[in-house]
C-alpha positions in Angstrom: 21.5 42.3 15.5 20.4 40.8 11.9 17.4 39.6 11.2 15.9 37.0 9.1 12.1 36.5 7.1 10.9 33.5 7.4 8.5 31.9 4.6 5.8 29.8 6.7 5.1 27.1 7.0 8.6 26.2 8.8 8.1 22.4 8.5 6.2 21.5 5.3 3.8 18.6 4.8 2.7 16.7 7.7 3.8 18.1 10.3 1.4 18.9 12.9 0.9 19.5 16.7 4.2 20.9 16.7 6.2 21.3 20.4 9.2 23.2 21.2 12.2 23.4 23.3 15.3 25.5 23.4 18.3 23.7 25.0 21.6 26.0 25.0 21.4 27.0 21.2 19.5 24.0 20.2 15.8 24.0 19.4 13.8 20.9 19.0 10.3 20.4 17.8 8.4 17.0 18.0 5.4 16.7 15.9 2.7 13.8 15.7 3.1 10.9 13.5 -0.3 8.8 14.0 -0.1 5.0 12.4 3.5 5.9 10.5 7.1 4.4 12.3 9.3 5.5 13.8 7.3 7.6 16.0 7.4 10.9 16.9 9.4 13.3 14.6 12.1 15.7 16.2 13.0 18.6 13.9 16.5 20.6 14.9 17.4 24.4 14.3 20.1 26.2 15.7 18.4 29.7 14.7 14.6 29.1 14.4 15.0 29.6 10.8 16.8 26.4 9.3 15.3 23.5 10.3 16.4 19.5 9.3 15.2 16.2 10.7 16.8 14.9 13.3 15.0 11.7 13.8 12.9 10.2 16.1 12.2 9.2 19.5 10.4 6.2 19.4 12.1 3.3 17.2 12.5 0.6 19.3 8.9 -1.8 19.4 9.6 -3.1 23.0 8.4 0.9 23.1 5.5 1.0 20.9 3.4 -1.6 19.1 1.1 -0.2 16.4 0.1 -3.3 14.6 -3.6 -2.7 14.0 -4.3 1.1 14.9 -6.5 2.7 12.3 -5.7 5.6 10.1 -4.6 8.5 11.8 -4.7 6.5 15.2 -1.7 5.8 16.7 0.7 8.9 18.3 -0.9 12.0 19.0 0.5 15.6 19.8 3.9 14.9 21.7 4.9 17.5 24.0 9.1 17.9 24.4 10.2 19.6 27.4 13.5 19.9 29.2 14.6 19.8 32.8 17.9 19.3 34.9 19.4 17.5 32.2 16.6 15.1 31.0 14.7 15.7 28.1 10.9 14.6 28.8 8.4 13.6 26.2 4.8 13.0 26.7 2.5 11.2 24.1 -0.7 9.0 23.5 -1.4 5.8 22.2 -4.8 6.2 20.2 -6.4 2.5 19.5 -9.8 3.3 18.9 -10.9 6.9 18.1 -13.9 6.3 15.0 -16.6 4.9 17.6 -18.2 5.8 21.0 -15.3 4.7 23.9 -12.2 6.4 22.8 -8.7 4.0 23.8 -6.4 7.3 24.5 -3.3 6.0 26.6 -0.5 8.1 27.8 2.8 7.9 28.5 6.2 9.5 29.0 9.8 8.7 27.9 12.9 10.3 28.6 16.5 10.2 27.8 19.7 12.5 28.6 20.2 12.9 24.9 17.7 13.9 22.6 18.7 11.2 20.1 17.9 9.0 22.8 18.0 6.1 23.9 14.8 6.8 25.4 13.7 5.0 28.3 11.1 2.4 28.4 7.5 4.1 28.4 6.0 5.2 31.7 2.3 4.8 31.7 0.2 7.8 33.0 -3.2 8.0 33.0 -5.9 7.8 30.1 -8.5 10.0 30.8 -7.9 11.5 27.5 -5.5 12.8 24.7 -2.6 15.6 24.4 -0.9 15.2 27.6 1.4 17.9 28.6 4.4 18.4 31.1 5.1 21.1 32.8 7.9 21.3 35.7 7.3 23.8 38.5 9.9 26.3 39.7 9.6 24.7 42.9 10.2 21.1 41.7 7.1 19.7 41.0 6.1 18.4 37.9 2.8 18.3 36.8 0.5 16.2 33.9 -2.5 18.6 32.2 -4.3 16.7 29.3 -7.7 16.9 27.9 -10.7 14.3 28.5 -13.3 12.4 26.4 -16.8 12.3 26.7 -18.5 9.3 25.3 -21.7 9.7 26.7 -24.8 10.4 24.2 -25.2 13.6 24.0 -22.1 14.6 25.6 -22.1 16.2 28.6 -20.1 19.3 28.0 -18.1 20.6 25.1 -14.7 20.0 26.7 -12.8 19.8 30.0 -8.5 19.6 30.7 -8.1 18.1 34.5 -4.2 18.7 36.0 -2.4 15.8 37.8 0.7 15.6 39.6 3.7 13.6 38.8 6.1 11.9 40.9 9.4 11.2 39.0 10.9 9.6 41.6 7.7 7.1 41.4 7.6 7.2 37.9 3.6 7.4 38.1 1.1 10.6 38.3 0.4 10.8 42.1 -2.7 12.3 44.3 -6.3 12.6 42.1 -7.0 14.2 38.8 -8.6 18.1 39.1 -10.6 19.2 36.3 -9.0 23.1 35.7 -11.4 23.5 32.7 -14.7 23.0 32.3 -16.3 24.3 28.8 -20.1 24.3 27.9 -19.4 25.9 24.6 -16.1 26.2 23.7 -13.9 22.8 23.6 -10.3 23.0 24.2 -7.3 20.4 23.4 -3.4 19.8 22.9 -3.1 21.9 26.4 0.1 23.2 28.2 1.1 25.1 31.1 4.1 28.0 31.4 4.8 30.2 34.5 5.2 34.2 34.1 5.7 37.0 36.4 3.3 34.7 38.7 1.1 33.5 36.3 0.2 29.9 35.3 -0.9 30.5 31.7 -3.1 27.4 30.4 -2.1 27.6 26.7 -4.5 25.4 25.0 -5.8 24.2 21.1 -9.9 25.6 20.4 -12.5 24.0 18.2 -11.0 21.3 16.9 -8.6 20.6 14.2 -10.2 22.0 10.8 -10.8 25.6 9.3 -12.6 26.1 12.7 -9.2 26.0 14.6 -7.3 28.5 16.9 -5.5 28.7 20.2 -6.5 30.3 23.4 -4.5 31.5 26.6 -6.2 31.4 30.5 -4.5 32.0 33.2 -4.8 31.7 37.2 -2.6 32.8 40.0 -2.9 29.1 41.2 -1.7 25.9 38.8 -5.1 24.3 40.0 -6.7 27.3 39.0 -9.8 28.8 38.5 -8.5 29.9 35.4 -9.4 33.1 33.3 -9.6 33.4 29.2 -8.2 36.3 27.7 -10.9 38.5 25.8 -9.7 41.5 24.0 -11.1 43.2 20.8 -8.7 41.8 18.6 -10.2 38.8 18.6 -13.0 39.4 16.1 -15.4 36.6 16.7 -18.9 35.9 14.8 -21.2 34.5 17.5 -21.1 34.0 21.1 -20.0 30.3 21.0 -17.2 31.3 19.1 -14.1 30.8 21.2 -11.4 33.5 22.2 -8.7 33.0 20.4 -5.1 34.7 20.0 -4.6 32.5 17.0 -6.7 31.5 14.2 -8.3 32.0 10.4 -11.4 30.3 11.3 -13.7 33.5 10.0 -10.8 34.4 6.9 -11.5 31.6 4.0 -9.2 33.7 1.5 -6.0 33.5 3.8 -2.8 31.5 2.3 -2.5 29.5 5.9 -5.7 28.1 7.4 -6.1 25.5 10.6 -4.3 27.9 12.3 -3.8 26.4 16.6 -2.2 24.4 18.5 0.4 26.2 19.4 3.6 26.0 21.8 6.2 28.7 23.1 9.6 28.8 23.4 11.6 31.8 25.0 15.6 32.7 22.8 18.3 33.0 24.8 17.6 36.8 23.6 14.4 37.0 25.7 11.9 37.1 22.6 9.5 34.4 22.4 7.9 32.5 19.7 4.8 30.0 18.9 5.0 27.5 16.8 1.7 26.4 15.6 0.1 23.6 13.3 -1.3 25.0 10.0 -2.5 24.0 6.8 -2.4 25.3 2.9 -5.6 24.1 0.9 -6.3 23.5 -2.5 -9.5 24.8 -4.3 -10.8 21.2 -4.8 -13.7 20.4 -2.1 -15.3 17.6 -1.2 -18.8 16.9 -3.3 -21.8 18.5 -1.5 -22.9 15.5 -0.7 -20.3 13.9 0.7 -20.6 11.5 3.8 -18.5 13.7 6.2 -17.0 17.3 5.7 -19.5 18.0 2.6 -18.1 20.8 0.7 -14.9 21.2 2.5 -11.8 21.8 1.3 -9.2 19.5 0.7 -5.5 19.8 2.2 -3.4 17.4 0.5 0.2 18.6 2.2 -1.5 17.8 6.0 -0.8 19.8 8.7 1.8 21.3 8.8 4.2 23.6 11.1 4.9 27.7 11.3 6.4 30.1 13.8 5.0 33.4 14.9 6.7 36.2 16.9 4.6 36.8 20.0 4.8 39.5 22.9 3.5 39.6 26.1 1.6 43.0 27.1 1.9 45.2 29.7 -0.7 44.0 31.8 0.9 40.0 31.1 -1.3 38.1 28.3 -0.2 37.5 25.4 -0.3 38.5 21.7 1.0 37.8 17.8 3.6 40.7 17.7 1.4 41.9 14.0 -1.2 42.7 16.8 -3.9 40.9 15.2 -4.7 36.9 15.8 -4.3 36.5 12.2 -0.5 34.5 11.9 1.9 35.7 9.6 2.9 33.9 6.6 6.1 35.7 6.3 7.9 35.8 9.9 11.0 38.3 11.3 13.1 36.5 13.4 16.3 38.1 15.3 19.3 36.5 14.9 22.0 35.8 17.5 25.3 37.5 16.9 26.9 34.0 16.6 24.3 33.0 13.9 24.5 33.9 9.8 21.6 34.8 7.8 19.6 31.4 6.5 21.0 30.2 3.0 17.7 29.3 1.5 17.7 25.5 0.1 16.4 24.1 -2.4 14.4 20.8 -1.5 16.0 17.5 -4.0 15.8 14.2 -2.2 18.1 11.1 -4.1 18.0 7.8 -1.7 20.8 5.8 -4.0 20.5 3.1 -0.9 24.4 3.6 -0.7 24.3 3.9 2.9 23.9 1.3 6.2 20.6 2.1 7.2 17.7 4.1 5.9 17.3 7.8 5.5 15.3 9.6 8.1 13.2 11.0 5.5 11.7 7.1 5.1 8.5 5.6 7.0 6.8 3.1 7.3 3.4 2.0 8.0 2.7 0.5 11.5 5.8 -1.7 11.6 9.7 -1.2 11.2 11.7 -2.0 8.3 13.4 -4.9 9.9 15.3 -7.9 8.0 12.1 -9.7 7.5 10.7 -6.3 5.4 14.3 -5.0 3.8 17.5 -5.1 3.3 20.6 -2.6 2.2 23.0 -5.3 2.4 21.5 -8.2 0.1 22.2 -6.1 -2.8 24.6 -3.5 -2.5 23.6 -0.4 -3.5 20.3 -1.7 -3.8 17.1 -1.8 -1.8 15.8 -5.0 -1.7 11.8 -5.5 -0.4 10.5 -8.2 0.5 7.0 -8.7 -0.3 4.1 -9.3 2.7 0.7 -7.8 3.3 -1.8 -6.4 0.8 -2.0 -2.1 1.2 -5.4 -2.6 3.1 -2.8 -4.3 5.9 -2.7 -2.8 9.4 -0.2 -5.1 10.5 2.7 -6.3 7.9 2.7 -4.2 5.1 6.4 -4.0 3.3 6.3 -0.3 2.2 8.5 3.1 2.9 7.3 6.6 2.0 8.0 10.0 2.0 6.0 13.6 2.7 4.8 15.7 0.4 6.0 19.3 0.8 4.5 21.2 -1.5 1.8 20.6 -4.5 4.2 20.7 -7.5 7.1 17.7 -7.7 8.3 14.8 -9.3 9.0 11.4 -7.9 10.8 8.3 -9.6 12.3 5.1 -9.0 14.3 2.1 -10.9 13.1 -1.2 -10.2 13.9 -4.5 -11.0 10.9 -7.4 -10.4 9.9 -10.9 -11.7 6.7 -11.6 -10.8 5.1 -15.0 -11.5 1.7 -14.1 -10.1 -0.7 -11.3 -10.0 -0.4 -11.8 -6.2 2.8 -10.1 -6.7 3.2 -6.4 -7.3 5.6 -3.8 -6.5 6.2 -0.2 -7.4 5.9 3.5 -6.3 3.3 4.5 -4.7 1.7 7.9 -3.9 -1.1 7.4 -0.5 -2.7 8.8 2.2 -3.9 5.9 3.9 -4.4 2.2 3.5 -8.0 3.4 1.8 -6.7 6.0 -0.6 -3.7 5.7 -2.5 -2.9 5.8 -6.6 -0.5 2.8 -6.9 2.1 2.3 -10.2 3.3 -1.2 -9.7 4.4 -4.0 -11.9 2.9 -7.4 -11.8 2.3 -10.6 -13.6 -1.4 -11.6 -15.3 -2.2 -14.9 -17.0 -3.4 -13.1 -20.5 -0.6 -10.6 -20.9 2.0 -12.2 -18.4 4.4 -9.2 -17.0 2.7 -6.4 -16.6 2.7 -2.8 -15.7 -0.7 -1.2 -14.4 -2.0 1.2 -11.7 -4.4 0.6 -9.2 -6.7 3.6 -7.8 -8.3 3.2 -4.3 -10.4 6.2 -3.0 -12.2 5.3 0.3 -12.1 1.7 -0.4 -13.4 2.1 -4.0 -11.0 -0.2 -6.1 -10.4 0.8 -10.0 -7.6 -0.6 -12.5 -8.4 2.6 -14.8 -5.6 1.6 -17.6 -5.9 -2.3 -17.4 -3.0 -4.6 -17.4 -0.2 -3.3 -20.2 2.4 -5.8 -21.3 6.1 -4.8 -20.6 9.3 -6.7 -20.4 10.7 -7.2 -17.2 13.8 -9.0 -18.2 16.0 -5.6 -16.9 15.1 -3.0 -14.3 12.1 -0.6 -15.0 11.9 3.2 -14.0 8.8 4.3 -12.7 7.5 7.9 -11.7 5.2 10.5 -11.0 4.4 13.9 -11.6 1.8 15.9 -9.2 1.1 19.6 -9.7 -1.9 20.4 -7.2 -5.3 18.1 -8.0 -3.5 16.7 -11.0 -1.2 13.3 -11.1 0.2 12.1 -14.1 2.0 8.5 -14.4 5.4 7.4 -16.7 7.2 4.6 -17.3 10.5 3.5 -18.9 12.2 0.6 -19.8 15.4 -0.2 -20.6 15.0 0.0 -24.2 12.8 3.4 -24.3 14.8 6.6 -24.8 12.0 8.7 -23.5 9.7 8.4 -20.2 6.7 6.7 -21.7 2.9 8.4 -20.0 1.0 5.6 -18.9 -3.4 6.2 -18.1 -4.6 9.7 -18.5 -4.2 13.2 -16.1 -5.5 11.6 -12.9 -7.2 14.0 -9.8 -5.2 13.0 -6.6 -7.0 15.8 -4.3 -8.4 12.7 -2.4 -5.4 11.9 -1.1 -6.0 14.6 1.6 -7.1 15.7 4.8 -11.5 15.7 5.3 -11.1 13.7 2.0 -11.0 10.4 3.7 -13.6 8.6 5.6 -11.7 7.3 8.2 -8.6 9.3 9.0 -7.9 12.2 8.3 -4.9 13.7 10.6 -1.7 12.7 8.6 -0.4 13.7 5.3 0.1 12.4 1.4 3.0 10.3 1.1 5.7 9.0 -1.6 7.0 5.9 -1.9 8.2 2.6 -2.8 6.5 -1.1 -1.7 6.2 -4.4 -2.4 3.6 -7.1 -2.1 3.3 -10.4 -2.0 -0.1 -12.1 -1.1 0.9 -15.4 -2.4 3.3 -15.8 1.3 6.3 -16.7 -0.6 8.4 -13.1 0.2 9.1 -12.9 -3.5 11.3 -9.6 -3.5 11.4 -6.4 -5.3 14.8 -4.3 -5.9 15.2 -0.9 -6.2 18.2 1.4 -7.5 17.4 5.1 -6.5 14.6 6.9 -5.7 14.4 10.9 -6.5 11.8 13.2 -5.4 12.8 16.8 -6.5 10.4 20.1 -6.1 9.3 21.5 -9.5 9.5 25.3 -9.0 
């Protein structure tokens, strides 16, 4: 059978807490997708190789409301599983996660077809995050998620309790057993598979950061007790160091860092794989001094997705098939006699806003893109915005944006605005949250009327660092961006310009990152294009094209 390499990460910028199912020759992955809408991201591949978006599973608000949640609240770590005809999918609502009583609430959709529709959301329970189906050979289903601790000090390090679930009540049934109890080691984003006998408790270690890695227990009952694999491999510094099959928590030099959370899925073949989240880093750290993640480094693509070939050993635990628990950046996987060798592509995004409805590559913040926020239809071949909330908004704002996926592109738009006010503004936008974002926009002052300018907010530290510069607004105005790792430069061009024109200096946009930002710091840098108008009159903005192309 051929085979193909595989360049990790599979799924680049911002996609984390990936989970997997094969369906016939299908595989799906859903990844998290915090305060941004629609909600929950399902990637496709036929061949584990070549992956696309598909779309997402929750887009309807009688579904979801996230007016409000914070940065990086909102969905958390989806888990995607498949029985007897129904795809199932298991999520949490995060409202409050920054202070002492954690708001986790989960629920579970489902839906014949994987582009739905879903069904309205069953609710669970809410113990804690990361909740997990798994269905039983015998026809039980069962809910395993971890639980929160508010208490001062805590009371243990972690703990993941098992409940049943009825799907013909539509409810978890009977009480909740804790199946993990950790003094030292905490443990997170669990699931449960069955093996030759075996419930395996598959579950995310120490956290999210550098620190990160995935461990596997296991117990000859699904209520347990359970028992961590320990083996030699697993090179560990101290005691309280967890056991983990994957991780680069004690390897700072390695091109893929964050290494965990992890999922399975078995090819029609037999060979199994994990995908797990990841995360490249800049050089850039946080100052020394800073209020939270001092010195760290900065990850400006997010967490993203990669795929490892595993194996499971003679004596049934499992291992990374390079027999180390160090993942691979470059990944062999065996091909299907039906399937061709992966044509690599090269990534080039143009939105001419030609089509009916938006691009799945677009999201927004919070809210949908209704009629109220957009249209494709008041201008044909145009993008009209219509102006509402201020970028600090957690309810209204009127914006659409884009993943980075790797540290070197270009971005650009045509845009055509009359402002009256400096109330109103519109332009393209490169954020992380609504705290931390560099923001092109054109605008209106009373000295130099229309204007073009850039404002720069870094943890809610508001700059205009070029002023307010004159340009004429009287045709549409192309705006753009170039980022090549730390470093963001700004252009502009108007109609009578035969060349881009640079507008403020080389700006450092490492900020825009994850453990940069003081509140959230889950998601991912964005691209994009909004429009504001605080004055309440909608005043809109239109806009051509937007291009975003990878600079190799």
């Amino acid at each position: 059978m051929p085979f193909s390499e595989v360049h990790n990460p599979i799924l680049r910028g911002f996609h984390p807490d990936p989970s997997i199912v094969r369906v016939g020759n299908d595989y799906y992955i859903a990844t998290s997708t915090f305060e941004w809408w629609p909600a929950v991201r399902i990637s496709h591949s036929t061949d584990l190789c070549n992956w696309h978006t598909l779309g997402y599973a929750l887009t309807d608000p009688s579904q979801l409301d996230l007016r409000g949640v914070g940065a990086s609240q909102g969905i958390w770590a989806p888990c995607l599983t498949y029985c007897d005809g129904l795809f199932y999918l298991a999520y949490t609502v995060v409202r409050s996660f920054y202070c002492n009583m954690y708001d986790t609430q989960n629920y579970l959709v489902t839906s014949p077809n994987i582009l739905g529709p879903w069904s309205e959301p069953i609710a669970l329970n809410n113990f804690g995050f990361d909740p997990s189906l798994f269905h039983d050979d015998d026809g039980r289903k069962y809910l395993v998620s971890m639980v929160t601790d508010h208490r001062v000090p805590k009371k243990y390090a972690g703990r993941i309790i098992l409940q049943e679930y009825s799907h013909a009540q539509k409810k978890v049934i009977g009480s909740a057993k804790e199946i993990y109890v950790g003094k030292k080691i905490f443990l997170e984003g669990p699931h449960i598979f069955k093996r030759n006998g075996w419930y395996y408790l598959f579950s995310a270690d120490t956290g999210t950061g550098e620190g990160h890695g995935q461990t596997i227990q296991r117990s000859r009952s699904i209520w347990g007790p359970y028992d961590m694999y320990r083996a030699d491999f697993m090179q560990r510094q101290s005691e309280d160091e967890a056991y983990s099959i994957i991780t680069t928590r004690n390897r700072e030099e390695y091109p893929l860092q964050k290494a965990g959370h992890a999922d399975l899925v078995q090819t029609s073949d037999g060979d199994w794989y994990a995908v797990h989240l990841c995360g490249r880093p800049l050089q850039q750290r946080n100052p020394p001094d800073a209020p939270r993640f001092a010195n760290c480094r900065r990850y400006p693509l997010g967490r993203e997705t990669a795929i490892q070939k595993v194996y499971w050993t003679q004596d049934d635990w499992l291992r990374l098939e390079n027999g180390t628990n160090l993942p691979d950046v470059d990944c062999t996987i065996k091909l299907s006699n039906q399937e061709l060798p992966p044509t690599p592509v090269t990534e080039q995004i143009r939105d001419d806003f030609d089509a009916q409805k938006l691009s799945v590559e677009w999201q927004s913040l919070r809210v949908p893109m209704d009629d109220i926020h957009c249209s494709l239809s008041a201008r044909p071949s145009w993008l009209r915005m219509y102006g509402k909330e201020g970028l600090s908004s957690k309810f209204h704002q009127t914006l659409l944006a884009r993943r980075w996926t790797e540290f070197r592109f270009e971005a650009s738009t045509l845009v055509e605005f009359h402002p009256t006010c400096f109330k109103q503004m519109a332009g393209l936008i490169c954020m992380y949250d609504t705290d931390n974002y560099l923001y092109l926009h054109l605008s209106h002052d009373e000295e130099c009327g229309s204007c073009i300018t850039i404002l720069k907010a870094e943890n809610k530290n508001y700059s205009y660092p070029v002023g307010f510069v004159p340009v004429c607004l009287e045709k549409p105005i192309k705006l753009g961006v170039k980022v090549d790792h730390e470093k963001m430069r700004f252009y502009y061009a108007t109609a009578d310009m035969e060349t881009d024109c640079p507008i403020g200096g080389e700006f450092d946009c490492s900020f825009l990152s994850d453990e940069a930002c003081t509140e959230g710091w889950f998601t991912g840098a964005m691209v994009g294009i909004c429009c504001q108008d605080l004055t309440g009159a909608s005043l809109h903005a239109d806009f051509d094209w937007f291009d975003y192309q990878l600079v190799p």
